[in-house]
ROSEKE-521146 format. One line per field, with one value per residue (C-alpha): residue in one letter; x, y, z. Coordinates in steps of 0.1 Angstrom, whole numbers, plus 5000, padded with zeros to 4 digits. Each point is the difference from the previous one (the first is absolute). Layout:
<nodes>
rest = [A:...]
x = [X:...]
y = [Y:...]
z = [Z:...]
</nodes>
This chain:
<nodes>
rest = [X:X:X:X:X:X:X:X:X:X:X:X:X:X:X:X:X:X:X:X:X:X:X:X:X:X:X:X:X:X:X:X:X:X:X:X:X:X:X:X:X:X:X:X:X:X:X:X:X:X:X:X:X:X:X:X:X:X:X:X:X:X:X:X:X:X:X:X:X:X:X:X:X:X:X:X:X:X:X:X:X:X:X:X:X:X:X:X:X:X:X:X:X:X:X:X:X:X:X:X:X:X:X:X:X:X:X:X:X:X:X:X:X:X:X:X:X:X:X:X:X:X:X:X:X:X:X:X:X:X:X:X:X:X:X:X:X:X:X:X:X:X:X:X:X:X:X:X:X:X:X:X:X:X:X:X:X:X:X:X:X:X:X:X:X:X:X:X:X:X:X:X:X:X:X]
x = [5116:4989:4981:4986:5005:4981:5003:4973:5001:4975:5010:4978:4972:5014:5018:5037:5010:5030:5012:5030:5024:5005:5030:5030:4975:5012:4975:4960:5020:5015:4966:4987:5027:4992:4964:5009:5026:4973:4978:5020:4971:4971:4974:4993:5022:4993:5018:4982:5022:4985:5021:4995:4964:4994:5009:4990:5021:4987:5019:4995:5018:4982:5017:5033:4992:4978:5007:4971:5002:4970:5013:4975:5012:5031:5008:5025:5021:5008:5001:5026:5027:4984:4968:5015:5010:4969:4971:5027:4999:4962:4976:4982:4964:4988:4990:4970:4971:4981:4981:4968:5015:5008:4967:4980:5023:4996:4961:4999:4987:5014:5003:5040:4996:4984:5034:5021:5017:5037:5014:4999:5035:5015:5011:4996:5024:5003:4981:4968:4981:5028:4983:4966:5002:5003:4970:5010:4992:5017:4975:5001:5037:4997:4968:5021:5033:4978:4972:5006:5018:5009:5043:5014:5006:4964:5000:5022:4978:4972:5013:5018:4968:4987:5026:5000:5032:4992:5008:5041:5005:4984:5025:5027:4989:5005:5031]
y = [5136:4995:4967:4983:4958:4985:4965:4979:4962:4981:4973:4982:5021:5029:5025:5017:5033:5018:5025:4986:5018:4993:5021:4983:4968:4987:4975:4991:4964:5028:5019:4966:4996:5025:4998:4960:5017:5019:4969:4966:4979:5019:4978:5030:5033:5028:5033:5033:5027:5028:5028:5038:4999:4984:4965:4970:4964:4971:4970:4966:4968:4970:4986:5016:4987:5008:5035:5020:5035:5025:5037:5028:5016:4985:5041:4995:4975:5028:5026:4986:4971:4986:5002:4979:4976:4996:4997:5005:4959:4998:4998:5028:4988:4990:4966:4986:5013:4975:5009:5001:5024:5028:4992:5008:5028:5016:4993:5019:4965:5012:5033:5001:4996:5036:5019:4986:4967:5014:5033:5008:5013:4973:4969:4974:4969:4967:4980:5019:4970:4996:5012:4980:4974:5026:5018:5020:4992:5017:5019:5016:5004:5018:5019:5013:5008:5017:5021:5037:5016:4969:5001:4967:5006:4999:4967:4987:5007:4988:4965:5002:5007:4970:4976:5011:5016:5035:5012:4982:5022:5027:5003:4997:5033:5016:4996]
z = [4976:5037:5009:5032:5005:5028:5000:5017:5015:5011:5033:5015:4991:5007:4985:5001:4979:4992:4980:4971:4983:4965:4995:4985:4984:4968:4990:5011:5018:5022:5007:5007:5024:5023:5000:5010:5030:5014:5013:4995:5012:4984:4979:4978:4997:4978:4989:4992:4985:4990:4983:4992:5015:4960:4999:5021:4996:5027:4998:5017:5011:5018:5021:4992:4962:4970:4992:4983:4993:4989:4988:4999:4968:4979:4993:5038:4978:4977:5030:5021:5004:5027:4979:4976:5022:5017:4969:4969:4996:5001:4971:4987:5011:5033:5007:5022:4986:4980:4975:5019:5020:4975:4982:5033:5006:4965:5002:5036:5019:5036:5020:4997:4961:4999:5003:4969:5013:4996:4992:4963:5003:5021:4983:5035:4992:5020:5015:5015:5019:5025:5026:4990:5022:5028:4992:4974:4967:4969:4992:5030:5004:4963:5006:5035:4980:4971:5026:4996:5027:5014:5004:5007:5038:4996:4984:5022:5033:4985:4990:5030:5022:4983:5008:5033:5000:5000:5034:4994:4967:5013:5028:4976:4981:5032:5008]
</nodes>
Protein backbone atom coordinates (compact mmCIF):
# COMPACT_ATOMS: atom_id res chain seq x y z
CA UNK A 1 0.00 0.00 0.00
CA UNK A 2 1.50 3.50 -1.12
CA UNK A 3 0.85 6.53 1.29
CA UNK A 4 1.94 10.29 1.43
CA UNK A 5 3.12 11.97 5.10
CA UNK A 6 3.59 15.63 5.20
CA UNK A 7 4.17 16.83 8.43
CA UNK A 8 3.37 20.43 9.32
CA UNK A 9 4.79 22.84 12.23
CA UNK A 10 3.70 25.83 13.21
CA UNK A 11 6.81 28.57 14.57
CA UNK A 12 6.23 31.64 15.37
CA UNK A 13 3.22 31.87 13.36
CA UNK A 14 4.38 30.50 10.65
CA UNK A 15 4.59 27.36 9.19
CA UNK A 16 7.36 24.53 8.16
CA UNK A 17 6.48 21.18 6.12
CA UNK A 18 8.16 18.10 5.18
CA UNK A 19 7.61 15.02 3.82
CA UNK A 20 8.36 11.80 6.64
CA UNK A 21 8.93 8.46 5.95
CA UNK A 22 7.34 5.96 8.00
CA UNK A 23 9.13 3.05 6.77
CA UNK A 24 10.77 0.83 9.31
CA UNK A 25 8.18 2.42 12.45
CA UNK A 26 7.26 -0.04 14.98
CA UNK A 27 5.05 1.74 17.26
CA UNK A 28 2.64 5.25 17.12
CA UNK A 29 5.72 6.73 20.06
CA UNK A 30 7.98 6.27 16.87
CA UNK A 31 5.51 8.07 14.36
CA UNK A 32 5.30 10.57 16.99
CA UNK A 33 8.95 10.85 16.86
CA UNK A 34 9.38 11.92 13.63
CA UNK A 35 6.64 14.24 13.28
CA UNK A 36 8.39 15.93 16.68
CA UNK A 37 12.09 15.82 14.45
CA UNK A 38 10.57 17.69 11.77
CA UNK A 39 10.02 21.05 13.80
CA UNK A 40 11.65 20.86 17.37
CA UNK A 41 10.41 24.23 18.34
CA UNK A 42 6.94 24.14 16.81
CA UNK A 43 3.81 25.08 19.20
CA UNK A 44 1.66 22.80 17.14
CA UNK A 45 2.74 19.95 14.59
CA UNK A 46 0.54 17.87 12.76
CA UNK A 47 0.90 14.70 10.41
CA UNK A 48 -1.39 13.98 7.38
CA UNK A 49 -0.93 10.52 5.80
CA UNK A 50 -2.99 9.66 3.34
CA UNK A 51 -2.73 6.07 1.85
CA UNK A 52 -4.02 4.35 -1.49
CA UNK A 53 -5.93 7.66 -2.53
CA UNK A 54 -8.68 5.87 0.39
CA UNK A 55 -7.59 6.56 3.73
CA UNK A 56 -6.77 9.74 5.59
CA UNK A 57 -4.93 9.65 9.34
CA UNK A 58 -4.00 13.41 10.78
CA UNK A 59 -2.23 13.30 13.89
CA UNK A 60 -1.23 16.14 16.31
CA UNK A 61 1.24 17.02 19.05
CA UNK A 62 1.24 20.55 20.90
CA UNK A 63 4.02 21.52 21.63
CA UNK A 64 5.92 18.34 21.02
CA UNK A 65 3.21 16.66 23.50
CA UNK A 66 -0.52 15.55 23.58
CA UNK A 67 -0.82 13.30 20.74
CA UNK A 68 -4.45 13.02 19.09
CA UNK A 69 -5.00 11.11 16.20
CA UNK A 70 -8.33 11.16 13.82
CA UNK A 71 -8.54 8.11 11.07
CA UNK A 72 -10.84 8.42 8.22
CA UNK A 73 -12.06 4.84 8.12
CA UNK A 74 -10.74 2.09 10.78
CA UNK A 75 -10.99 -0.46 7.40
CA UNK A 76 -6.73 0.91 6.78
CA UNK A 77 -6.10 -0.97 10.21
CA UNK A 78 -7.18 -4.06 8.58
CA UNK A 79 -5.56 -3.08 5.11
CA UNK A 80 -2.06 -2.65 6.06
CA UNK A 81 0.65 -2.81 9.00
CA UNK A 82 1.16 0.49 8.99
CA UNK A 83 -2.67 0.92 9.10
CA UNK A 84 -2.69 -0.89 12.17
CA UNK A 85 -0.32 1.05 13.64
CA UNK A 86 -1.69 4.21 12.96
CA UNK A 87 -5.72 3.92 13.95
CA UNK A 88 -5.65 -0.06 15.00
CA UNK A 89 -5.48 1.33 18.92
CA UNK A 90 -8.41 3.70 18.47
CA UNK A 91 -11.96 3.25 19.33
CA UNK A 92 -14.47 2.32 17.02
CA UNK A 93 -16.53 5.73 17.15
CA UNK A 94 -15.31 9.16 16.59
CA UNK A 95 -15.22 11.55 19.36
CA UNK A 96 -16.13 15.38 19.35
CA UNK A 97 -19.37 15.68 18.19
CA UNK A 98 -21.85 16.42 21.01
CA UNK A 99 -25.01 15.45 20.83
CA UNK A 100 -26.27 18.67 19.48
CA UNK A 101 -24.23 18.23 16.80
CA UNK A 102 -25.42 14.97 15.29
CA UNK A 103 -29.03 15.98 16.13
CA UNK A 104 -28.63 19.12 13.92
CA UNK A 105 -26.81 17.09 11.47
CA UNK A 106 -29.40 14.33 11.27
CA UNK A 107 -32.27 17.06 11.20
CA UNK A 108 -30.43 18.88 8.11
CA UNK A 109 -29.85 22.34 10.41
CA UNK A 110 -26.70 23.56 8.22
CA UNK A 111 -25.61 23.51 4.46
CA UNK A 112 -22.67 20.86 5.09
CA UNK A 113 -25.32 18.47 6.86
CA UNK A 114 -27.08 18.01 3.36
CA UNK A 115 -24.48 15.47 2.04
CA UNK A 116 -24.52 12.52 4.77
CA UNK A 117 -21.97 13.70 7.57
CA UNK A 118 -19.55 10.71 7.02
CA UNK A 119 -19.28 7.99 4.51
CA UNK A 120 -21.69 5.15 5.14
CA UNK A 121 -18.95 2.78 4.38
CA UNK A 122 -16.21 4.34 6.31
CA UNK A 123 -15.94 3.74 9.96
CA UNK A 124 -13.91 7.40 10.98
CA UNK A 125 -12.13 6.60 14.44
CA UNK A 126 -10.25 9.06 16.84
CA UNK A 127 -10.61 12.08 17.72
CA UNK A 128 -12.39 14.32 14.97
CA UNK A 129 -12.41 17.89 16.76
CA UNK A 130 -8.66 18.15 16.62
CA UNK A 131 -8.50 20.50 14.30
CA UNK A 132 -11.59 22.65 15.94
CA UNK A 133 -9.76 25.02 17.54
CA UNK A 134 -8.14 25.88 14.17
CA UNK A 135 -11.10 26.39 12.33
CA UNK A 136 -12.19 23.20 11.66
CA UNK A 137 -14.76 21.68 13.47
CA UNK A 138 -15.49 17.87 13.37
CA UNK A 139 -18.15 18.05 11.52
CA UNK A 140 -16.46 19.44 8.94
CA UNK A 141 -13.33 17.38 9.05
CA UNK A 142 -16.12 14.27 8.71
CA UNK A 143 -18.48 15.90 6.25
CA UNK A 144 -14.79 16.53 4.06
CA UNK A 145 -13.50 12.89 4.56
CA UNK A 146 -17.20 11.49 3.77
CA UNK A 147 -18.09 14.19 0.48
CA UNK A 148 -18.30 12.11 -2.69
CA UNK A 149 -15.43 12.31 -4.93
CA UNK A 150 -13.47 14.02 -2.44
CA UNK A 151 -9.91 11.60 -2.03
CA UNK A 152 -7.94 12.48 0.94
CA UNK A 153 -5.28 14.57 -0.88
CA UNK A 154 -8.24 16.51 -1.26
CA UNK A 155 -8.86 16.72 2.40
CA UNK A 156 -5.67 17.41 3.07
CA UNK A 157 -5.51 20.73 0.90
CA UNK A 158 -8.40 21.81 2.09
CA UNK A 159 -7.62 21.72 5.93
CA UNK A 160 -4.46 22.64 4.85
CA UNK A 161 -5.68 25.82 2.93
CA UNK A 162 -7.34 26.56 6.09
CA UNK A 163 -4.53 26.49 8.46
CA UNK A 164 -2.68 28.41 6.17
CA UNK A 165 -0.35 25.91 5.21
CA UNK A 166 -1.43 25.00 1.89
CA UNK A 167 1.23 26.43 -0.32
CA UNK A 168 4.22 24.28 2.14
CA UNK A 169 2.40 20.74 1.39
CA UNK A 170 1.55 21.59 -1.79
CA UNK A 171 5.23 21.97 -2.67
CA UNK A 172 5.96 18.75 -1.15
CA UNK A 173 3.46 16.78 -3.62
CA UNK A 174 5.64 18.15 -6.20
CA UNK A 175 8.67 16.96 -5.62
Amino acid sequence: MSYFAAAVGRVDGGWTADEVSLRGVTDIEEVADRLRDVEPDADLSLLFVEADDTYLVIMRLDDGEDLRIFGSDSAYAEESRLGALLVGDLKTSVTGLDEADESRAAAGGDDEAEQPAVDPEADPVGDADLLADLGISAQKLLALCGHEGMMPADVTAEVCQVLGCADEVEELREV
